[in-house]
BASE-392276 format. One record per residue (C-alpha): residue number from 0; z, x, y. Coordinates in pm, whole numbers, always signed. Layout:
% residues N
seq:up:east:north
NUM:Z:X:Y
...
//
This chain:
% residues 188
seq:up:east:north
0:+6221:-8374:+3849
1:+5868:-8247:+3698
2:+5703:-8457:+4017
3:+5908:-8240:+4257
4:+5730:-7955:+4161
5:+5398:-8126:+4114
6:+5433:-8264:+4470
7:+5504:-7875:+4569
8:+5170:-7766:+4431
9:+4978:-8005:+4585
10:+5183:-7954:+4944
11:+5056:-7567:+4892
12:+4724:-7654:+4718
13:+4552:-7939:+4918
14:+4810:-7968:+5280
15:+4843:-7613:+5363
16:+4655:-7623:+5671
17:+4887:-7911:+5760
18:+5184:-7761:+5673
19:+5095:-7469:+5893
20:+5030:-7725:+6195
21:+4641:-7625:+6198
22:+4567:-8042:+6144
23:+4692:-8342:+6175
24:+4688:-8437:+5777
25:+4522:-8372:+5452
26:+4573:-8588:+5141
27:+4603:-8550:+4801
28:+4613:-8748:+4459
29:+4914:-8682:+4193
30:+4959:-8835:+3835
31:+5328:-8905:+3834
32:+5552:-8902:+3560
33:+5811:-9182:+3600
34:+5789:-9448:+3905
35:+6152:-9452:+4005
36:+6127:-9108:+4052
37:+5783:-9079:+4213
38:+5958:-9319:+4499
39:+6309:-9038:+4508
40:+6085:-8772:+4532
41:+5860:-8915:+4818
42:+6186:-8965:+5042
43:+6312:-8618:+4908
44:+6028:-8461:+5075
45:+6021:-8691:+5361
46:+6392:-8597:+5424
47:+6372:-8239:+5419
48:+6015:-8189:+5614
49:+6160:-8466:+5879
50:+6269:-8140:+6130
51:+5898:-7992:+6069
52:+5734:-8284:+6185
53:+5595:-8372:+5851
54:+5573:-8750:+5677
55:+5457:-8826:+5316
56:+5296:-9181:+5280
57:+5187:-9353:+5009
58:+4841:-9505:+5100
59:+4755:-9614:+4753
60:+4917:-9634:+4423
61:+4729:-9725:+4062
62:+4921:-9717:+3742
63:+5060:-9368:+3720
64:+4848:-9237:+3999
65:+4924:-9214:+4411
66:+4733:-9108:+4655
67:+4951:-8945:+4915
68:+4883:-8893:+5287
69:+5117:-8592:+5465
70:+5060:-8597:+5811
71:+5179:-8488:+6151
72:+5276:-8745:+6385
73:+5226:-8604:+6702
74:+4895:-8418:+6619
75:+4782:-8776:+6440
76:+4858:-8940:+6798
77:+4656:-8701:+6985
78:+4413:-8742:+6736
79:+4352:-9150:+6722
80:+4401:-9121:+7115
81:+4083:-8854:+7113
82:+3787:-9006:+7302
83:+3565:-9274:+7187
84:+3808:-9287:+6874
85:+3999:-9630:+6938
86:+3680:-9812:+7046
87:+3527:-9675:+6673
88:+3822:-9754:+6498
89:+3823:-10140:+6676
90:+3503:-10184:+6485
91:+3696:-10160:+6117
92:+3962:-10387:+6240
93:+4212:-10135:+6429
94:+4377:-10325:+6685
95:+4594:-10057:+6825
96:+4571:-9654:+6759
97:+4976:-9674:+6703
98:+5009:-9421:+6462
99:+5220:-9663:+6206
100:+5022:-9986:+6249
101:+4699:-9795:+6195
102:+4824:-9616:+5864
103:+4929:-9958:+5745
104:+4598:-10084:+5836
105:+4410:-9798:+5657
106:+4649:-9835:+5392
107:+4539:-10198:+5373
108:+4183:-10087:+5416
109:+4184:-9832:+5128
110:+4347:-10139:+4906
111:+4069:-10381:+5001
112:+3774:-10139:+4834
113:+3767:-9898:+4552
114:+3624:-9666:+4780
115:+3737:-9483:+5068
116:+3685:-9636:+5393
117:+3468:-9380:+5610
118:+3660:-9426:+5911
119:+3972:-9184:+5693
120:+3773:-8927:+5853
121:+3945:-8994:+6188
122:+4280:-8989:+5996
123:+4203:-8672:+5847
124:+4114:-8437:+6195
125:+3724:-8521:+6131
126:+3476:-8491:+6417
127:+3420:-8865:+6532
128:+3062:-8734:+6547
129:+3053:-8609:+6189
130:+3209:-8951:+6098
131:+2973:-9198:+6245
132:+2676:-8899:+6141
133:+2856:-8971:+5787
134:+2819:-9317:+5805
135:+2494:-9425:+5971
136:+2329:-9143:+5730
137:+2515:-9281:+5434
138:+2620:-8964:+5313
139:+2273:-8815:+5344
140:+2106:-8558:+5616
141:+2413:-8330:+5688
142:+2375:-8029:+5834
143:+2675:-7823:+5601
144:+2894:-7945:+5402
145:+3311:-7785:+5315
146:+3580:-8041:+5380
147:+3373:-8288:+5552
148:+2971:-8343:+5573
149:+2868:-8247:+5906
150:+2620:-8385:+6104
151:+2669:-8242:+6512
152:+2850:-7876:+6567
153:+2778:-7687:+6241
154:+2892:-7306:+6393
155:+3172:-7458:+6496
156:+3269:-7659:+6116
157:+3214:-7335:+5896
158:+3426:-7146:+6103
159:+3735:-7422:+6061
160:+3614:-7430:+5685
161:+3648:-7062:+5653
162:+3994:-7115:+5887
163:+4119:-7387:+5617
164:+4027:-7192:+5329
165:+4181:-6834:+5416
166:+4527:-7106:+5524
167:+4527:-7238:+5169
168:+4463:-6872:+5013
169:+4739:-6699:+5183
170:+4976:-7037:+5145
171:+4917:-7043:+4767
172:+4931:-6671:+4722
173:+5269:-6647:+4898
174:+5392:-7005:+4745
175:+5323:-6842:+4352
176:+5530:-6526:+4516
177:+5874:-6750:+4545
178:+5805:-6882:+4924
179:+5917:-7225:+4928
180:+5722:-7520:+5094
181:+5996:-7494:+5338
182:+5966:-7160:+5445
183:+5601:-7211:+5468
184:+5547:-7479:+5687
185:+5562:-7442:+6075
186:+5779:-7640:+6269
187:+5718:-7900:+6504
//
């Protein structure tokens, strides 16, 4: 029961702007507690979220730690189907931009490395611009950085920065007044 709450706070904390349907997904990482329950409390939230439009997914787990995924659906397939974005994705192994097969791919991805692979960017509502600028630049030469480094429109990344941040303010402001997750996130 102590991960259901845990897995509230990060919801509010780190998937606010997905909960309020401004992005596909966010992720976050969560020390659990007990295993069995870790697994319950995944399809808890995956039950009750299911009319929202929301998923939980495991994309890694390590000991007592998981790295969790909540996305979208819909906004995810708009997003892998975005320009330029399957032929990009094709280069890391992506043979379709099916929203399941490629999170069990990246899933597989993030298992094969200890780090990240850059192309989570996609996965994540990233510019494809600011993830190839990420890449070929190897982390270096951005132009701002707030959720992502960003290498092409800079006006236009602060402003969704600044957009993200005032989401996650007013979601964890009204979450530590008694709203629940629920109640805060948009529906489908």
């Amino acid at each position: 029961m102590a991960n259901r709450y845990l897995i509230e706070k990060c919801l509010v904390e780190h998937c606010s702007a997905t909960l309020a349907s401004m992005k596909s997904a966010n992720l976050f990482n969560m020390t659990f507690v007990d295993d069995t329950d870790i697994e319950e409390q995944i399809e808890f939230w995956n039950q009750c979220m299911k009319e929202k439009g929301i998923r939980l997914y495991i994309l890694r787990r390590q000991e007592n730690r998981v790295l969790v995924y909540v996305y979208r659906k819909k906004q995810l397939e708009v997003s892998l189907n975005r320009p330029g974005v399957a032929k990009f994705l094709k280069q890391y192994g992506y043979g379709s931009t099916d929203v399941e097969y490629a999170l069990d791919r990246l899933k597989s991805r993030i298992g094969e490395n200890n780090e990240f692979p850059h192309e989570i960017g996609i996965f994540l509502d990233y510019p494809l611009g600011d993830v190839i600028g990420f890449i070929l630049n190897e982390g270096r030469n951005f132009k701002c950085a707030g959720c992502w480094k960003v290498y092409c429109d800079e006006c236009a990344c602060r402003k969704t920065f600044e957009k993200y941040k005032k989401c996650r303010d007013v979601y964890v402001r009204l979450w530590q007044q008694g709203r629940s997750v629920l109640q805060l996130t948009v529906a489908a």
